[in-house]
PyMOL Python script that loads the backbone (N, CA, C, O; Angstrom):
from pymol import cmd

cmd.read_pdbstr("""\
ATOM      1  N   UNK A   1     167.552 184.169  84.974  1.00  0.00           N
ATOM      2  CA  UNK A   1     167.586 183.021  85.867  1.00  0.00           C
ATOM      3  C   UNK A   1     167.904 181.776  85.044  1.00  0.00           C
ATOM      4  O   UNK A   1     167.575 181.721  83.859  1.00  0.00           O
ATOM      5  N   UNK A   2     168.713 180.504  85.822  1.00  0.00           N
ATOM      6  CA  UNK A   2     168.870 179.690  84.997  1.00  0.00           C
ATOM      7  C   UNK A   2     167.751 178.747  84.632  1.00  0.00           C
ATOM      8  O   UNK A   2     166.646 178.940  85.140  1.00  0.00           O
ATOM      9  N   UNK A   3     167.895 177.972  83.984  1.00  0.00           N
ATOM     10  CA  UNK A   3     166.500 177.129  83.064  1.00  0.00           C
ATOM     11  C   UNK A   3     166.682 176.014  84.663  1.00  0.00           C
ATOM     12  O   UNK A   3     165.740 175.533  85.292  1.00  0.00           O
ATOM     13  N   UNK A   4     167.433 175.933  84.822  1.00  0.00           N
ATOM     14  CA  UNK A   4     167.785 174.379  85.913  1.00  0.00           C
ATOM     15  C   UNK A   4     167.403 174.743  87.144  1.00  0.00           C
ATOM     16  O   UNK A   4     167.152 173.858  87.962  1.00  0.00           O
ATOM     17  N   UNK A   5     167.245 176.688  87.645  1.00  0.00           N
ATOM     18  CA  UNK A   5     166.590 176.819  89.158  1.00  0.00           C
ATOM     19  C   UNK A   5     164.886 176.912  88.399  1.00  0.00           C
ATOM     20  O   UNK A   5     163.907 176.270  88.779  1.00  0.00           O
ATOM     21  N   UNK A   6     164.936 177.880  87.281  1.00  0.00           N
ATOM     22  CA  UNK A   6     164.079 177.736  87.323  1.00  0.00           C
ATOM     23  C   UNK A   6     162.903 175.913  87.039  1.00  0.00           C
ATOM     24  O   UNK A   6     161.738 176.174  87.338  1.00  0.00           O
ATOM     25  N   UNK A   7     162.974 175.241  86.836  1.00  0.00           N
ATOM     26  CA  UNK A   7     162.555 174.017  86.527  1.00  0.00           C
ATOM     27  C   UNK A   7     162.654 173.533  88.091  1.00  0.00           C
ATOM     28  O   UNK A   7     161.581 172.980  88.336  1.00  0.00           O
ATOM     29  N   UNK A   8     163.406 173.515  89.126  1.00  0.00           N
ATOM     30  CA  UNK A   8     163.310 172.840  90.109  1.00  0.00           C
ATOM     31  C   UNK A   8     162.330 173.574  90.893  1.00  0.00           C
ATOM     32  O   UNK A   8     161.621 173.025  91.737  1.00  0.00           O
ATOM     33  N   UNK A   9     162.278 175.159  90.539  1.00  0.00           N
ATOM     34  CA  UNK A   9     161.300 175.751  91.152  1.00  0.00           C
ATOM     35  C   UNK A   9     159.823 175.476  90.768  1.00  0.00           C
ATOM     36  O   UNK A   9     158.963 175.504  91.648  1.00  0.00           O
ATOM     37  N   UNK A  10     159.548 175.245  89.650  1.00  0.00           N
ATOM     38  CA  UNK A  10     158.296 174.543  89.087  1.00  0.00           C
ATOM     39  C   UNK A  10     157.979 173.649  89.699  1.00  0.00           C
ATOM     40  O   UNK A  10     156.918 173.611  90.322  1.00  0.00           O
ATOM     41  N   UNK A  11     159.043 172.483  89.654  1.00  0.00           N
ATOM     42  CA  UNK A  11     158.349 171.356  90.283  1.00  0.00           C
ATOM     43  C   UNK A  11     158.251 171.384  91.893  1.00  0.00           C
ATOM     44  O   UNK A  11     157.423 170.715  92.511  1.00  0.00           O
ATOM     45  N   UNK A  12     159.054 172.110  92.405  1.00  0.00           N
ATOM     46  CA  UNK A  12     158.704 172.211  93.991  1.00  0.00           C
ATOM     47  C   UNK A  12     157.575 172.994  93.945  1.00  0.00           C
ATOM     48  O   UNK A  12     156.975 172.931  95.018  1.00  0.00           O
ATOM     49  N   UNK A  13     156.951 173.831  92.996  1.00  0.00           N
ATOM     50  CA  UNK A  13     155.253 174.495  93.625  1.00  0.00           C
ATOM     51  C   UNK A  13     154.374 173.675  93.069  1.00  0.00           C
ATOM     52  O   UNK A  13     153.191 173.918  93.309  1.00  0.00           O
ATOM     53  N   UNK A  14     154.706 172.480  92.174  1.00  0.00           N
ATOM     54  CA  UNK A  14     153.743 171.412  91.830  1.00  0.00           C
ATOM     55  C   UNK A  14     153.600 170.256  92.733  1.00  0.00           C
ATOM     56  O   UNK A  14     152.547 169.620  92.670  1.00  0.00           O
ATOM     57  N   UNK A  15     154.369 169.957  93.431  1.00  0.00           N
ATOM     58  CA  UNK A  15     153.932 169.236  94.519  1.00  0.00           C
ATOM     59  C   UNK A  15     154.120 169.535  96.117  1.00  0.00           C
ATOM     60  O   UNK A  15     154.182 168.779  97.086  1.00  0.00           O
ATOM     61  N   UNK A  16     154.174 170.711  96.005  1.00  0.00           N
ATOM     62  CA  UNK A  16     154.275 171.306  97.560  1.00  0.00           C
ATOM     63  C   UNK A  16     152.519 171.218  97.924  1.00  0.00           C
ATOM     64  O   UNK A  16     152.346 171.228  99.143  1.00  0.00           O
ATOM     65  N   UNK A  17     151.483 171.153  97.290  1.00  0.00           N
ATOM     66  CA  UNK A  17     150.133 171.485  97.563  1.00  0.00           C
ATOM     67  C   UNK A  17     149.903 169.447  98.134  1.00  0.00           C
ATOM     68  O   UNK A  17     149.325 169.250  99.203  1.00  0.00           O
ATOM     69  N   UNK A  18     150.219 168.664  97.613  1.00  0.00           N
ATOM     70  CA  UNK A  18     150.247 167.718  98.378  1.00  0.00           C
ATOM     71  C   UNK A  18     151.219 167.246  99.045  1.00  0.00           C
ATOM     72  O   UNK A  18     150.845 166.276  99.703  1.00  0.00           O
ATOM     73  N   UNK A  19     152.543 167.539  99.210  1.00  0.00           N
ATOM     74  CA  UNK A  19     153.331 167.547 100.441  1.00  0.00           C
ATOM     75  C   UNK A  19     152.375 168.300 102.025  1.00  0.00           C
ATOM     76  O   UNK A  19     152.285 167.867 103.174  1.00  0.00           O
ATOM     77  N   UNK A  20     151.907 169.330 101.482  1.00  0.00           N
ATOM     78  CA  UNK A  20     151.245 169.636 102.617  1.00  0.00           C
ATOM     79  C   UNK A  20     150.019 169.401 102.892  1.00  0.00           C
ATOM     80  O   UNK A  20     149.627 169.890 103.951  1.00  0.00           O
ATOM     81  N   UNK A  21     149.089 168.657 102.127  1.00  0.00           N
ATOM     82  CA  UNK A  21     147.995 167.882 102.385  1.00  0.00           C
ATOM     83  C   UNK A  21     147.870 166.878 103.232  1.00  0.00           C
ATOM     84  O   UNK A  21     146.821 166.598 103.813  1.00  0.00           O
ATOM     85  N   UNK A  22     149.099 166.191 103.365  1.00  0.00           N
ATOM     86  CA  UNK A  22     149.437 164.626 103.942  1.00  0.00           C
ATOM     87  C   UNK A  22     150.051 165.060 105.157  1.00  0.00           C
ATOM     88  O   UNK A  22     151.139 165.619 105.293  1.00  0.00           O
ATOM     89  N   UNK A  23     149.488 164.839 105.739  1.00  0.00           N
ATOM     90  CA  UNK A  23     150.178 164.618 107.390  1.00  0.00           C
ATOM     91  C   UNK A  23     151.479 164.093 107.902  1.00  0.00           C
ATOM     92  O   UNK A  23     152.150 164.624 108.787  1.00  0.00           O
ATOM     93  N   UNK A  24     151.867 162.614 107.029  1.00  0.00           N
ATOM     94  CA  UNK A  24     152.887 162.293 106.958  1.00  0.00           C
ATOM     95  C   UNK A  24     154.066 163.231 106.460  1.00  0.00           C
ATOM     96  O   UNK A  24     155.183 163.175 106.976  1.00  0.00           O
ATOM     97  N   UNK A  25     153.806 163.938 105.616  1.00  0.00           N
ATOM     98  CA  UNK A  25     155.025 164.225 105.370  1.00  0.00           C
ATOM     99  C   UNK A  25     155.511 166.131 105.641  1.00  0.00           C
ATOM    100  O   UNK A  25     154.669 167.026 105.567  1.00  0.00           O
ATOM    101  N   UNK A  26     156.590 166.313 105.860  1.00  0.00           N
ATOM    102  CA  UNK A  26     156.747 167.821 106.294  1.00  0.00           C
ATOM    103  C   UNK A  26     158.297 168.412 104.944  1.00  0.00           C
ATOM    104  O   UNK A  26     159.182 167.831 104.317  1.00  0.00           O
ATOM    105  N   UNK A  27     157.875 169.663 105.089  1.00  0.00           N
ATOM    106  CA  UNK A  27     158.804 170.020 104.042  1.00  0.00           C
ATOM    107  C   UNK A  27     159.428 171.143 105.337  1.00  0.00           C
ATOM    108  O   UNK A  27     158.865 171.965 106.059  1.00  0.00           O
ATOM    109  N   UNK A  28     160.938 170.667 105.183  1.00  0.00           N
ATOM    110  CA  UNK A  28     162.048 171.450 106.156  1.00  0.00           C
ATOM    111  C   UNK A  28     162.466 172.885 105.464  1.00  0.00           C
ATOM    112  O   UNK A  28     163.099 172.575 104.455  1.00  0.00           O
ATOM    113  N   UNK A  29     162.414 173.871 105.532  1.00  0.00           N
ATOM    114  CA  UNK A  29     163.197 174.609 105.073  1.00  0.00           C
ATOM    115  C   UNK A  29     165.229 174.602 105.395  1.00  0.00           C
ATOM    116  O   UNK A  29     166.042 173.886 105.981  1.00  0.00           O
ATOM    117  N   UNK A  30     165.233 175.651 104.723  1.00  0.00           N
ATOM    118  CA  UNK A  30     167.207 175.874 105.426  1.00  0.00           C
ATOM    119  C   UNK A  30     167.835 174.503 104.728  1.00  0.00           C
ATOM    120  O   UNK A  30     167.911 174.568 103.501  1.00  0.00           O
ATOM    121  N   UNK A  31     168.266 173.352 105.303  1.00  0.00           N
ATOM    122  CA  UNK A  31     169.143 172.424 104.279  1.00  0.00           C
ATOM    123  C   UNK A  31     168.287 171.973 103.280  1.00  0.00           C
ATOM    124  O   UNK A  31     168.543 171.988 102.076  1.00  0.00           O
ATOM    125  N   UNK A  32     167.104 171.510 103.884  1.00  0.00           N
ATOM    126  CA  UNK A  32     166.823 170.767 102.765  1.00  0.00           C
ATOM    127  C   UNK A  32     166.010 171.778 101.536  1.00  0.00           C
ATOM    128  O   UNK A  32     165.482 170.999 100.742  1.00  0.00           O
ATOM    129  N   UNK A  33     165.827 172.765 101.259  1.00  0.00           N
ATOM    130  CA  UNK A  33     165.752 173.760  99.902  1.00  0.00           C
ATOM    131  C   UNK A  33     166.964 174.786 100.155  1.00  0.00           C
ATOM    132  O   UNK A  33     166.989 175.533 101.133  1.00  0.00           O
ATOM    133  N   UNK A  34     167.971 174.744  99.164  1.00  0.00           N
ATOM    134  CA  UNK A  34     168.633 175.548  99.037  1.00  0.00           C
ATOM    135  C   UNK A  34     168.656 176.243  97.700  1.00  0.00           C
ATOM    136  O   UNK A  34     169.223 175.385  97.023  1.00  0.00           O
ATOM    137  N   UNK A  35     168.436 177.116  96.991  1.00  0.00           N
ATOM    138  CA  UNK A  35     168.319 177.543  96.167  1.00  0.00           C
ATOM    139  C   UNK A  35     169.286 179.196  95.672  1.00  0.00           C
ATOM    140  O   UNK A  35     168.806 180.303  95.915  1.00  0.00           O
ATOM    141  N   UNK A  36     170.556 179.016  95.026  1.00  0.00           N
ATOM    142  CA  UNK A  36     171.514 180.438  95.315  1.00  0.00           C
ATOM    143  C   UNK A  36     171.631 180.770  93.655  1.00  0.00           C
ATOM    144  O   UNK A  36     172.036 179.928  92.854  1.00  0.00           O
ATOM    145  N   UNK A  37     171.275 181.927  93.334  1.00  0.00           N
ATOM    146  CA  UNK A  37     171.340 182.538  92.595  1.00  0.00           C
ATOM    147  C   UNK A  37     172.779 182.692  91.597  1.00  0.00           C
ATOM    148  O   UNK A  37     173.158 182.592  90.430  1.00  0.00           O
ATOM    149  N   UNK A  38     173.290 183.031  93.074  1.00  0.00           N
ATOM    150  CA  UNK A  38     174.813 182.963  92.506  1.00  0.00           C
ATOM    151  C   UNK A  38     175.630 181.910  93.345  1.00  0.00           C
ATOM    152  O   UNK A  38     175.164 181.207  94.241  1.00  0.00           O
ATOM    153  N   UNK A  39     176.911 181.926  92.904  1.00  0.00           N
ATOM    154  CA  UNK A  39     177.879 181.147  92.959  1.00  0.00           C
ATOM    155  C   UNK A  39     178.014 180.607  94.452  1.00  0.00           C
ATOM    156  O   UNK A  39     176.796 180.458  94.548  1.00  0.00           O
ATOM    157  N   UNK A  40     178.392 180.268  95.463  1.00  0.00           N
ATOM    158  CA  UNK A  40     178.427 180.283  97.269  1.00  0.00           C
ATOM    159  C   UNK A  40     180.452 180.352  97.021  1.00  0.00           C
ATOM    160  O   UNK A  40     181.186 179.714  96.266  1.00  0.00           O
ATOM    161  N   UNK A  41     180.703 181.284  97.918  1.00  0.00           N
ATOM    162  CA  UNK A  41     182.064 181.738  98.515  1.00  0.00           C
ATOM    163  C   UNK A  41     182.718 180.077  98.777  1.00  0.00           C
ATOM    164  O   UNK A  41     183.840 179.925  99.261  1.00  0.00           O
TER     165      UNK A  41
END
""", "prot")
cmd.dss("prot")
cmd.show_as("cartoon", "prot")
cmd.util.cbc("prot")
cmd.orient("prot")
């Protein structure tokens, strides 16, 4: 895996525990995390 998904993946499970604490705020799946392994067609 690359160093650059992996690192964005770190920090999205370091603050996903207070993204979802707060009422205000909601985490979207589909556009807004996209994450592809490989290349997109």
């Amino acid at each position: 895996m690359d160093k650059a998904y992996a690192d964005t993946v770190r920090l999205l499970l370091t603050v996903a525990p207070d993204v979802f604490r707060n009422p205000a705020f909601a985490m979207k799946g589909g556009t807004a995390i996209n994450m592809f392994v490989r290349d997109m067609p």
